[in-house]
C-alpha positions, 0 to 999 in steps of 0.5 A: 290560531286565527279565525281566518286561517285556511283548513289544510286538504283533509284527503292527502297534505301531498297530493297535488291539485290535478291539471285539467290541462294533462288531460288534453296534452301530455305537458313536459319540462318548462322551457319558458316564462310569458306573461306579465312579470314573466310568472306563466310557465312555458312547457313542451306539450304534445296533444294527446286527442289529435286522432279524434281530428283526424279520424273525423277529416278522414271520415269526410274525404273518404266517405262523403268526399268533402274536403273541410277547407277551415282547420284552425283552433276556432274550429275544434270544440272540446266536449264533455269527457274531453272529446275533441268535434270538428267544427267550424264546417261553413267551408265544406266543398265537394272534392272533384276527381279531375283525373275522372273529368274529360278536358277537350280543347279546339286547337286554335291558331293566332297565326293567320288563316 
């Protein structure tokens, strides 16, 4: 044997390494290759934590009335213990009701008086 040989994982010769991506998503069958070569694996994913999104875009419109006007991938953060924040919160605005806003117009003619 070689002194450079690799150890073999002392816990189970079949278990295999964990993907922290099956964390965040539930991964399904590979549909694809991408990347140089074509070596990465495209698979259908659906996101497991969307709730958490959700749950905090409710919190501000029903409850501060805010609307958050900057959803994009930028603007969700992934915290320990995969907890899903919503960030990116510069473009807040108030929502306005405007069926409570009272609209009144002077009646103007462009025909001569």
């Amino acid at each position: 044997m070689s002194r450079l040989s690799l150890r073999r994982n002392s816990q189970c010769p079949n278990q295999e390494v964990q993907n922290p991506a099956a964390q965040l998503a539930s991964i399904d069958k590979a549909v694809g290759h991408a990347g140089p070569d074509l070596v990465w694996r495209v698979h259908d994913a659906k996101l497991l934590k969307t709730g958490q999104l959700t749950d905090a875009l409710r919190f501000l419109h029903s409850t501060q009335e805010m609307m958050h006007c900057n959803i994009n991938p930028n603007a969700i953060l992934i915290a320990s213990g995969y907890k899903w924040k919503l960030g990116g919160l510069y473009f807040l605005e108030k929502i306005v009701d405007t069926t409570k806003v009272m609209i009144s117009f002077e009646l103007y003619s462009i025909i001569g008086k």
